[in-house]
Backbone and ligand atoms as CSV (ligand in chain L), in Angstrom:
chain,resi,resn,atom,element,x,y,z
A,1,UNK,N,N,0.855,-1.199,0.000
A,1,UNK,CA,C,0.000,0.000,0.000
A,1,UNK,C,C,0.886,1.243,0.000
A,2,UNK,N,N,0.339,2.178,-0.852
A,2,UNK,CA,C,1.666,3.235,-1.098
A,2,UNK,C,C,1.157,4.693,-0.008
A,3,UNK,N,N,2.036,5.796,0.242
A,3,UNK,CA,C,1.440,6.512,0.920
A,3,UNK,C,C,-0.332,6.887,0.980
A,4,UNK,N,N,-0.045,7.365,-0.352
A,4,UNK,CA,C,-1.445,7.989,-0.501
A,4,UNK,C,C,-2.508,7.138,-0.097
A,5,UNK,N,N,-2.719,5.718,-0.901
A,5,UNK,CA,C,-3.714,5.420,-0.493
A,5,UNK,C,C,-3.910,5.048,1.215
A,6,UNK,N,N,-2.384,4.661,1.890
A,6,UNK,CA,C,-2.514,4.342,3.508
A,6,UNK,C,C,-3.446,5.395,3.723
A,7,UNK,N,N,-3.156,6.792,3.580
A,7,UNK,CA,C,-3.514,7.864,4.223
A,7,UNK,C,C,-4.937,7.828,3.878
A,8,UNK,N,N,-5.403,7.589,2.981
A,8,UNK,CA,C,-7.109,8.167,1.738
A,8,UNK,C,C,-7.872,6.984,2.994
A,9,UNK,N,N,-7.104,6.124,3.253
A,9,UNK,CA,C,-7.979,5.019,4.003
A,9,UNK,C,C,-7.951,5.403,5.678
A,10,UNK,N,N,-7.039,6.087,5.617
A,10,UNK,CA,C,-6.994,6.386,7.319
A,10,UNK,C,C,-8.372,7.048,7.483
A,11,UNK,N,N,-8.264,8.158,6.664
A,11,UNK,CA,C,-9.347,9.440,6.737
A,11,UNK,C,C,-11.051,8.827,6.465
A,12,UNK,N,N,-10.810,8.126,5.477
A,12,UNK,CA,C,-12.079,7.701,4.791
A,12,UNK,C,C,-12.948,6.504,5.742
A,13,UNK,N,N,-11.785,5.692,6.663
A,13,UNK,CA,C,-12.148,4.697,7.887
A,13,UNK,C,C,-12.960,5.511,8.950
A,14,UNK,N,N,-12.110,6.765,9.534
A,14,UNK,CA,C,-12.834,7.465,10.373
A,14,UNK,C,C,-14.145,8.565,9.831
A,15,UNK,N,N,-13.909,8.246,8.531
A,15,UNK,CA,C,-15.002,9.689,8.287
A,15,UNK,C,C,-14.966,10.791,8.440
A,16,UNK,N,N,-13.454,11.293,9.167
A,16,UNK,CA,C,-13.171,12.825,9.223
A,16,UNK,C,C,-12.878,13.463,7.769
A,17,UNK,N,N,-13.483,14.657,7.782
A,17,UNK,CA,C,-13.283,15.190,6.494
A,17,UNK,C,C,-13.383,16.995,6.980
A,18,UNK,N,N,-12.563,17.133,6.382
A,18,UNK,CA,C,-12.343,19.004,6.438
A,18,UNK,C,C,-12.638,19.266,5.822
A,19,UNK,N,N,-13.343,20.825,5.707
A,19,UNK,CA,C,-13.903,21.510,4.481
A,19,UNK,C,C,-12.435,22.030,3.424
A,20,UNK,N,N,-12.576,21.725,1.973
A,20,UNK,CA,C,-11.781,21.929,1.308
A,20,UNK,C,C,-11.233,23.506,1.143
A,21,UNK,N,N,-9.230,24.173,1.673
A,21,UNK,CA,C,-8.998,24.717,1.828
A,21,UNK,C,C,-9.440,25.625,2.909
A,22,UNK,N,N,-9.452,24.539,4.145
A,22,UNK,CA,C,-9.882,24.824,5.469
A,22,UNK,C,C,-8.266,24.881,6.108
A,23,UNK,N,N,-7.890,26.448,7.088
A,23,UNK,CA,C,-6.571,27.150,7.008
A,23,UNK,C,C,-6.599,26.906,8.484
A,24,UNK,N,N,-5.475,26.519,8.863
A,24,UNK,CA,C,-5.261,25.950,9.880
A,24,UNK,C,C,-5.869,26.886,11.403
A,25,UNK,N,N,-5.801,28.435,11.611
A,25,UNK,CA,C,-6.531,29.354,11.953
A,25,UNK,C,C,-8.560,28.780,11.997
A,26,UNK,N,N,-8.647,28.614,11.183
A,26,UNK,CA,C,-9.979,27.899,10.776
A,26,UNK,C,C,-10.168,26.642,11.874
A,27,UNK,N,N,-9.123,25.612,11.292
A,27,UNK,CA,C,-8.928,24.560,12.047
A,27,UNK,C,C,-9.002,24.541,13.253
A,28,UNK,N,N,-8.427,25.232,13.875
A,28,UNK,CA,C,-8.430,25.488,15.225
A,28,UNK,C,C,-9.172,26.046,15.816
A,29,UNK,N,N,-10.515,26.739,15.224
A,29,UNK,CA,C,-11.283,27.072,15.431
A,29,UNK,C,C,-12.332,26.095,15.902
A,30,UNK,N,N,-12.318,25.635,14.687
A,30,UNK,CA,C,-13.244,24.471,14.989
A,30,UNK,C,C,-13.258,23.008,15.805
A,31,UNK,N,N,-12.298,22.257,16.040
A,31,UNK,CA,C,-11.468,21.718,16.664
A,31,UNK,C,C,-10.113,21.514,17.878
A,32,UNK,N,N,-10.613,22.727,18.803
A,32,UNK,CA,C,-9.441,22.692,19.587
A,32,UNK,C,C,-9.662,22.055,20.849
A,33,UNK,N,N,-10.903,21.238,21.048
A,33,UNK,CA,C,-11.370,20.949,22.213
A,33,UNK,C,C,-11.692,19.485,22.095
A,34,UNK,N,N,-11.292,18.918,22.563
A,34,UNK,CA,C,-11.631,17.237,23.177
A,34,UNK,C,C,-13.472,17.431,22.467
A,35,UNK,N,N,-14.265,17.983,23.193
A,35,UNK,CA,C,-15.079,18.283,23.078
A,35,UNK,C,C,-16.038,18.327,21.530
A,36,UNK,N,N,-14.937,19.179,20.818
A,36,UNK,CA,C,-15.747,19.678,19.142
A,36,UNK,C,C,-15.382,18.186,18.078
A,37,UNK,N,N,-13.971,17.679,18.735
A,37,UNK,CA,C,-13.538,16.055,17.793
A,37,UNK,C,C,-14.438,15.369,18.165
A,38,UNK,N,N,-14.974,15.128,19.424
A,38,UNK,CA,C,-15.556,14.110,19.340
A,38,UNK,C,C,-17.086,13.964,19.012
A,39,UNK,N,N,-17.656,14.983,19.305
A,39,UNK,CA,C,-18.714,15.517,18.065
A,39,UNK,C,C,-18.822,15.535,16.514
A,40,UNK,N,N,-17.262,15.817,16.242
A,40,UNK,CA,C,-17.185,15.509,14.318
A,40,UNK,C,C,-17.324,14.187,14.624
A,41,UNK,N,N,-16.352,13.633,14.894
A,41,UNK,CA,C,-16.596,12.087,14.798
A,41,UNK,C,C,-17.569,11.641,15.068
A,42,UNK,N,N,-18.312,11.905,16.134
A,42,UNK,CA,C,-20.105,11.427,16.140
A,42,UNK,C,C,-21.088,11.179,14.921
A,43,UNK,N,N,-20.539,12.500,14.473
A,43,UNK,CA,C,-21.201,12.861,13.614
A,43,UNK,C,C,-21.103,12.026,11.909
A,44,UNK,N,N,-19.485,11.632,11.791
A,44,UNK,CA,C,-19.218,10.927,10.951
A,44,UNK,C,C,-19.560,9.751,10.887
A,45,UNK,N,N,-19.417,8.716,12.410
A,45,UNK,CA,C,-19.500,7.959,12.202
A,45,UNK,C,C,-21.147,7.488,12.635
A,46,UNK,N,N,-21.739,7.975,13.314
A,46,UNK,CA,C,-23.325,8.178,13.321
A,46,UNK,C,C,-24.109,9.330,12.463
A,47,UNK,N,N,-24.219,9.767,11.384
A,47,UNK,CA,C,-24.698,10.687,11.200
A,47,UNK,C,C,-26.114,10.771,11.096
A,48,UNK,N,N,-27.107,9.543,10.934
A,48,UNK,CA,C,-28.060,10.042,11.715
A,48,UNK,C,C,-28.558,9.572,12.913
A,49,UNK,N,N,-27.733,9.599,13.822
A,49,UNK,CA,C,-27.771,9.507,15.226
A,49,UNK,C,C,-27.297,8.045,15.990
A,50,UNK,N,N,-26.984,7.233,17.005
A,50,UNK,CA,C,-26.118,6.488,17.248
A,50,UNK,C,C,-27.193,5.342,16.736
A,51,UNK,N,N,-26.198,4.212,16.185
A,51,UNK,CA,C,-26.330,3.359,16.131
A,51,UNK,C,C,-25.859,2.514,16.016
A,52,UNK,N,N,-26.343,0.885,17.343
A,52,UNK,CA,C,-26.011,-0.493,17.923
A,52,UNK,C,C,-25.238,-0.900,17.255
A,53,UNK,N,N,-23.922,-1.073,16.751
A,53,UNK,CA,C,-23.538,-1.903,16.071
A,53,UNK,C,C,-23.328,-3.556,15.985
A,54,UNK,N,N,-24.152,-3.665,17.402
A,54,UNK,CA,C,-24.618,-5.782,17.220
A,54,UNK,C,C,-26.033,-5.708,16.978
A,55,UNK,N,N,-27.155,-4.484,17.659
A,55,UNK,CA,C,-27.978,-4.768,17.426
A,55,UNK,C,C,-29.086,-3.642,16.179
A,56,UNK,N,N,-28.786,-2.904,16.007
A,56,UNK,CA,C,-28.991,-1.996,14.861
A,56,UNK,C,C,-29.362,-0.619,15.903
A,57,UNK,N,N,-29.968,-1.265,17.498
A,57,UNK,CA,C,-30.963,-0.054,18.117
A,57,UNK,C,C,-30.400,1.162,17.957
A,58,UNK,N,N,-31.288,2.460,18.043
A,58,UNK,CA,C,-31.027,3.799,18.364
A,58,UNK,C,C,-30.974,4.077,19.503
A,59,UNK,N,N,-31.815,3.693,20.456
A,59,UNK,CA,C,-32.359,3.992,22.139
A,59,UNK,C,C,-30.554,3.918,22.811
A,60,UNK,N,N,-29.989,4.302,23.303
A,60,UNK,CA,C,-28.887,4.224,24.340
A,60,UNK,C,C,-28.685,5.350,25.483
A,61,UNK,N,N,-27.981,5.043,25.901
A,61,UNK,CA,C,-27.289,5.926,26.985
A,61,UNK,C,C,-25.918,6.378,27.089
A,62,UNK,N,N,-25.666,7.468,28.062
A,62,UNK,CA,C,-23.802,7.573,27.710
A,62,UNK,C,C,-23.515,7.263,28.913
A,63,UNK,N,N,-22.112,6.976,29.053
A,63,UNK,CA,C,-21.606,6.281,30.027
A,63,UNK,C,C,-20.210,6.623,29.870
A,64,UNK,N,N,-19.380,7.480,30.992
A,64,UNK,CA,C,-18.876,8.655,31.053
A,64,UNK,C,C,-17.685,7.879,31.682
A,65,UNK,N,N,-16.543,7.703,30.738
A,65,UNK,CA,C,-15.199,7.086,31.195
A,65,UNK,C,C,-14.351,8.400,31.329
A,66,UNK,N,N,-12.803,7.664,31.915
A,66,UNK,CA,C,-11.894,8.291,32.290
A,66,UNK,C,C,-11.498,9.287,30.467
A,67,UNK,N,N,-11.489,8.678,29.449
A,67,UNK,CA,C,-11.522,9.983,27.968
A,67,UNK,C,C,-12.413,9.623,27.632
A,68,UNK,N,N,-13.037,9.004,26.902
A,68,UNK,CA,C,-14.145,9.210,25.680
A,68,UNK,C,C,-15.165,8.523,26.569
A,69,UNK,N,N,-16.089,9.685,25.921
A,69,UNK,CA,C,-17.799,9.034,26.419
A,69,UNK,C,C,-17.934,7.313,25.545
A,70,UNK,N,N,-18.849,6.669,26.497
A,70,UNK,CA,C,-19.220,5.580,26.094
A,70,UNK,C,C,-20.128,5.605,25.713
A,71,UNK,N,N,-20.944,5.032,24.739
A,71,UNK,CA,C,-22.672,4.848,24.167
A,71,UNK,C,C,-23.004,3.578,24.371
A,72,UNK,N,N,-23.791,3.302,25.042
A,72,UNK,CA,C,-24.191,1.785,25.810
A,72,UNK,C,C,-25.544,1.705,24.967
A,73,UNK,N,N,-25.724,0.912,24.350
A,73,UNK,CA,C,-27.285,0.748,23.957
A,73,UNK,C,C,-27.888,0.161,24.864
A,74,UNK,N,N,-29.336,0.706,24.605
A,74,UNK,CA,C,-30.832,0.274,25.577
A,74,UNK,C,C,-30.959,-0.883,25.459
A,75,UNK,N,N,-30.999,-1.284,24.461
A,75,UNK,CA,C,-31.635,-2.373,23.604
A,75,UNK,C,C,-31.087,-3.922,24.488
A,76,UNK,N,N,-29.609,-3.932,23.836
A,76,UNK,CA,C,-29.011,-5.402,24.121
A,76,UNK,C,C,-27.761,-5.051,25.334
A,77,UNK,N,N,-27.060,-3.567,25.716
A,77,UNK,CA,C,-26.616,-3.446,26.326
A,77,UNK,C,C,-24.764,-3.404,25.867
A,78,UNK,N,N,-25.352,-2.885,24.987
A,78,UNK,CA,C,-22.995,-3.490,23.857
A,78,UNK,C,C,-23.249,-1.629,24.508
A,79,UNK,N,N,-21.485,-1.703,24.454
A,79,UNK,CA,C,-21.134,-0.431,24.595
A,79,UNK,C,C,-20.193,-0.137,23.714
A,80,UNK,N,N,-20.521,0.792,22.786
A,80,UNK,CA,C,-19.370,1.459,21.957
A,80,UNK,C,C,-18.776,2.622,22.064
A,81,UNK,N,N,-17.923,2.806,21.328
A,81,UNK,CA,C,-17.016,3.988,21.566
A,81,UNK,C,C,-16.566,5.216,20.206
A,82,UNK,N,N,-16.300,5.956,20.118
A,82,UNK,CA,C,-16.563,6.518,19.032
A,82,UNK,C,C,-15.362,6.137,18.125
A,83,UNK,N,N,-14.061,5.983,18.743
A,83,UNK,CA,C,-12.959,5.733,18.004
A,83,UNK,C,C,-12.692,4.162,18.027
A,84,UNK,N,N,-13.600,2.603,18.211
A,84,UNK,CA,C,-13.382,1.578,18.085
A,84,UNK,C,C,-13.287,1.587,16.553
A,85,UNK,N,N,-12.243,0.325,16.623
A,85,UNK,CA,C,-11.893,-0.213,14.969
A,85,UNK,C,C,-11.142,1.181,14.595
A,86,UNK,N,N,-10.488,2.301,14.833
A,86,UNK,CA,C,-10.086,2.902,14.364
A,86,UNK,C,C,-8.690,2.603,15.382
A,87,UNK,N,N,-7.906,3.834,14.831
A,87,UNK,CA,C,-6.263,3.250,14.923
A,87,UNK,C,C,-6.529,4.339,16.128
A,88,UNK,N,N,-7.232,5.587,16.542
A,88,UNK,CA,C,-6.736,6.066,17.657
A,88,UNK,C,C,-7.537,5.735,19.019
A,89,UNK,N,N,-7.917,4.288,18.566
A,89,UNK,CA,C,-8.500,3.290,19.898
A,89,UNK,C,C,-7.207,3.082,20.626
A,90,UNK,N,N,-6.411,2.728,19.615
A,90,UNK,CA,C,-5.265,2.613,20.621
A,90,UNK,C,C,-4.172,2.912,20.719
A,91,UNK,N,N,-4.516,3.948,21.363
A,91,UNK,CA,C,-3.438,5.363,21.588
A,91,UNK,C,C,-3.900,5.945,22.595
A,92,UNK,N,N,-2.752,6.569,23.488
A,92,UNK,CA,C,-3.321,7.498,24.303
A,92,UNK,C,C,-3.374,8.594,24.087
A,93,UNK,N,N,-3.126,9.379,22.260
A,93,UNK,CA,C,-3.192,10.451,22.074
A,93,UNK,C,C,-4.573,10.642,22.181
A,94,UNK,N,N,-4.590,12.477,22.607
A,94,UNK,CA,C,-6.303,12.885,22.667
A,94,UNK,C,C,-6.957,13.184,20.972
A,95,UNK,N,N,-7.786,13.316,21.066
A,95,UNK,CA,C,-8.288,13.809,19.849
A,95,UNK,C,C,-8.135,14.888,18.752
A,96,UNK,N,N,-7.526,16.045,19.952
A,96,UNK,CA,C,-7.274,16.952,19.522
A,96,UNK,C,C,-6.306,16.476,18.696
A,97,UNK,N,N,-5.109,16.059,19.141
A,97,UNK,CA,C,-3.905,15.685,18.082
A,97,UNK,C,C,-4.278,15.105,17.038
A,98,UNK,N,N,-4.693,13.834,17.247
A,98,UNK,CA,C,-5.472,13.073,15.967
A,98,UNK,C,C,-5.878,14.003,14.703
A,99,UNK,N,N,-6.837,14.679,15.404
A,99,UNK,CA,C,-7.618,15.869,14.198
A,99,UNK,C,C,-6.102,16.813,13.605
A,100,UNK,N,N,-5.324,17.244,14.304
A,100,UNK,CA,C,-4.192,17.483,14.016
A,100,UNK,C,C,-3.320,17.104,12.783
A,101,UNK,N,N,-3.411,15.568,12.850
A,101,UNK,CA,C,-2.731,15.200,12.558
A,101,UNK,C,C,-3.338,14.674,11.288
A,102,UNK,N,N,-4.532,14.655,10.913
A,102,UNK,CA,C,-5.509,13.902,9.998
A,102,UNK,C,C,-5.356,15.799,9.074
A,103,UNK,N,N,-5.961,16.911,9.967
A,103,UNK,CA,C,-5.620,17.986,9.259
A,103,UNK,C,C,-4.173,18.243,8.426
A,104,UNK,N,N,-2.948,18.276,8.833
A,104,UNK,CA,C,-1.616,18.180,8.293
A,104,UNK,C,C,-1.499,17.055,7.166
A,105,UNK,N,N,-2.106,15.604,6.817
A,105,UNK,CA,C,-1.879,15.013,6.243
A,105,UNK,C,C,-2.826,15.238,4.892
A,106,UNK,N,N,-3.944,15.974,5.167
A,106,UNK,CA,C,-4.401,16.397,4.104
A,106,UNK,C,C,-3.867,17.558,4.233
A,107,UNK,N,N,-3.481,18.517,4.528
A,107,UNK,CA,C,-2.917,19.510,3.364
A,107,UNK,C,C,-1.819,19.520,2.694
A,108,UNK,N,N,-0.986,18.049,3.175
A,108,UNK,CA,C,0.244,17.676,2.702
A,108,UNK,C,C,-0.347,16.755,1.601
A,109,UNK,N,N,-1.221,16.223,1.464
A,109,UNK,CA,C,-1.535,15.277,0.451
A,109,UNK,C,C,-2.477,16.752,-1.020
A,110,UNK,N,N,-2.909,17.818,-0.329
A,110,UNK,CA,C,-3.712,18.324,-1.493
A,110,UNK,C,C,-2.002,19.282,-2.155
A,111,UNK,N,N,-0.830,19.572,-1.363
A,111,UNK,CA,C,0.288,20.157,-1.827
A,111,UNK,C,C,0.912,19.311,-2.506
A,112,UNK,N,N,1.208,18.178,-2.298
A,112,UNK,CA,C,1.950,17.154,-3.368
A,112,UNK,C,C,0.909,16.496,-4.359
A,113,UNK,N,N,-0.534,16.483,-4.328
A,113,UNK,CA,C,-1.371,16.369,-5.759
A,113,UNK,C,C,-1.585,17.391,-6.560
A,114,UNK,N,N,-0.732,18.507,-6.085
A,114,UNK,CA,C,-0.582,19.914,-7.053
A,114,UNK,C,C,-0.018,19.378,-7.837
A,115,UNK,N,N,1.719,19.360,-7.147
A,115,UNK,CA,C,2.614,19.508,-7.555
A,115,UNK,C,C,2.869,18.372,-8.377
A,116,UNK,N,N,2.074,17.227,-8.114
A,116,UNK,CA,C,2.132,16.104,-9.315
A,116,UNK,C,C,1.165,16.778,-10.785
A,117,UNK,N,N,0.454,17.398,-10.115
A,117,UNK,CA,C,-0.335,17.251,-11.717
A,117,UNK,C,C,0.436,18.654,-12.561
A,118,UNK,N,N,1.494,19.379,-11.848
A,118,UNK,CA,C,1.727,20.594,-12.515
A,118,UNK,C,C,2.676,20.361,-12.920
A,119,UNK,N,N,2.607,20.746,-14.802
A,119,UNK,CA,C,3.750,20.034,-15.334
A,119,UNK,C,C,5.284,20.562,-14.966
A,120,UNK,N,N,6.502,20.573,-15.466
A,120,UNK,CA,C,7.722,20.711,-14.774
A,120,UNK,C,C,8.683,20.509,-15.596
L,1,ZN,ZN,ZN,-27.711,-2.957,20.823
């Protein structure tokens, strides 16, 4: 697997996506808080609202760990997490970095798909 696509799959796994020629000022605007990541990500990876991944339900509850909120469903009782199956399950970096770091790799990936397509 060559850079690009590692990376196209990192982003595209979690569903984070920045608005195109979103300036790091911007970025930080929107994202500087434990708080606003884990809401994008909610949002990505539930977007219309949580759902069971053993049992399909919507109905849950949160359930308030030492970092990331937990979502316990009503239903059958599974508890998920917003960053399971993703790579910053296991890490103790916070979110903030993550988004950080997902931000920097796309604007390093939209600067070197310039510079590939501009002839030379
Ligand atoms: Zn369930």
């Amino acid at each position: 697997m060559d850079w690009h696509t590692c990376t196209s799959q990192l982003m595209v796994h979690n569903g984070i996506q920045f608005q195109n020629g979103l300036s790091l000022p911007g970025f930080q605007l929107l994202y500087s808080t434990e708080e606003q990541c884990e809401a994008a990500l909610g949002k990505a990876r539930w977007p219309d609202g949580f759902r069971c991944p053993r049992c399909i339900g919507h109905e849950h509850g949160l359930v308030y760990g030492r970092r990331l909120r937990r979502y316990q469903c009503r239903n059958c009782g599974h508890q998920a997490t917003l960053t399971a199956g993703t790579i910053m399950q296991a890490t103790k970096l916070s979110l903030t970095t993550w988004f950080l770091v997902y931000y920097l790799i796309g604007q390093a990936k939209t600067r070197i798909s310039s510079r590939e397509l501009s002839p030379t």
